[in-house]
KOLZAFI-389745 format. One record per residue (C-alpha): residue number from 1; x, y, z. Coordinates in Angstrom, 3 decimals. Example, Ala and Ser with C-alpha at 12.3 -4.5 7.8 and 13.67 -1.06 7.14 Angstrom:
BEGIN
  resi         X         Y         Z
     1    12.300    -4.500     7.800
     2    13.670    -1.060     7.140
END
This chain:
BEGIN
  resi         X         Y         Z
     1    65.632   165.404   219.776
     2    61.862   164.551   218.596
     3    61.088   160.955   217.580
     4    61.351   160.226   214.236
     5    58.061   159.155   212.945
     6    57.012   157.836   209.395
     7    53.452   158.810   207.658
     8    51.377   155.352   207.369
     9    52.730   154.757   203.624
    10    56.157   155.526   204.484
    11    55.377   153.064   207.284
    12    53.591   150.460   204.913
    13    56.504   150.502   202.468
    14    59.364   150.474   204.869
    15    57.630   147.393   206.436
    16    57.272   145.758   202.951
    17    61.066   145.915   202.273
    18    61.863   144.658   205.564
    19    59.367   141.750   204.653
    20    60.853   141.444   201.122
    21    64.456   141.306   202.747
    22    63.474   138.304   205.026
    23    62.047   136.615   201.673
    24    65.010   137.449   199.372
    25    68.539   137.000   201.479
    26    67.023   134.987   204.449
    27    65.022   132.615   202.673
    28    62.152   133.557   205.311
    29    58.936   135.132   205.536
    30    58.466   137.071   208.286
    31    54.675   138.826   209.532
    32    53.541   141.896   209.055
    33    53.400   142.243   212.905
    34    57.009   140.924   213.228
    35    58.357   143.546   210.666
    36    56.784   146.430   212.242
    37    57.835   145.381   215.024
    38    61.535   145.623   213.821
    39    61.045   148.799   211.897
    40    60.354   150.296   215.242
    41    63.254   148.925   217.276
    42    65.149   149.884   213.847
    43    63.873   153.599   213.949
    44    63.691   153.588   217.691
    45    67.652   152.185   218.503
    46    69.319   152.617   215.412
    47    67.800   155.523   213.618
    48    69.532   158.139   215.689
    49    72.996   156.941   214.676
    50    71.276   157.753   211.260
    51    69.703   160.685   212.138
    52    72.807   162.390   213.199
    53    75.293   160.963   210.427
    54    72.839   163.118   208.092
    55    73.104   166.568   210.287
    56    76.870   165.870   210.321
    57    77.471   165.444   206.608
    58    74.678   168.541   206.379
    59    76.831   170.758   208.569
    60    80.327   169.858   206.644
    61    78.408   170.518   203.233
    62    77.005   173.650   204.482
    63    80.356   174.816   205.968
    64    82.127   174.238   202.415
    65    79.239   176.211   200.383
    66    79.734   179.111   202.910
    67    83.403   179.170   202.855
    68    83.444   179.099   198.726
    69    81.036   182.001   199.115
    70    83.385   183.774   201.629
    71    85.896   183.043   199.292
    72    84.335   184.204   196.413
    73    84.123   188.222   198.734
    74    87.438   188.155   198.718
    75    87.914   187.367   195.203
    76    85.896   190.241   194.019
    77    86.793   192.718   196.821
    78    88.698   196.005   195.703
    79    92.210   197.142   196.946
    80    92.062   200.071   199.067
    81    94.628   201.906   202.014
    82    91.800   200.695   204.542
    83    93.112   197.990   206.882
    84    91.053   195.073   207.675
END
């Protein structure tokens, strides 16, 4: 699997509601440094769990849109004395 990087500004605002989470339900600031810091242990040790919870629920959606399309050939196939 590749690494899951962030451009700078996704960076910059992921680290700013990391910071604004210390502030707002930990009654702490916390340093720029610190909360980069954590977004990379975050996206380094957590983000894979993440990561694949997203290709799962990908893979069941795609499954049901190709099995109502299947569905929908059937529904709009013609009889005929051919055996499948």
């Amino acid at each position: 699997m590749a690494e899951i990087k962030f451009s700078i500004d996704e960076k910059r605002i992921l680290v700013d509601k990391i910071k604004h989470y210390f502030v707002e339900e930990l009654d702490q600031e916390i340093a720029q440094f610190d909360a980069e810091f954590l977004l990379d242990f975050f996206t380094r040790e957590v983000g894979p769990y993440f990561f694949n919870r997203g290709l799962h629920d990908a893979q069941a959606l795609l499954e049901h849109k190709i099995e109502t399309i299947t569905e929908g050939f059937y529904e709009i196939e013609m009889p005929t004395e051919f055996i499948k």
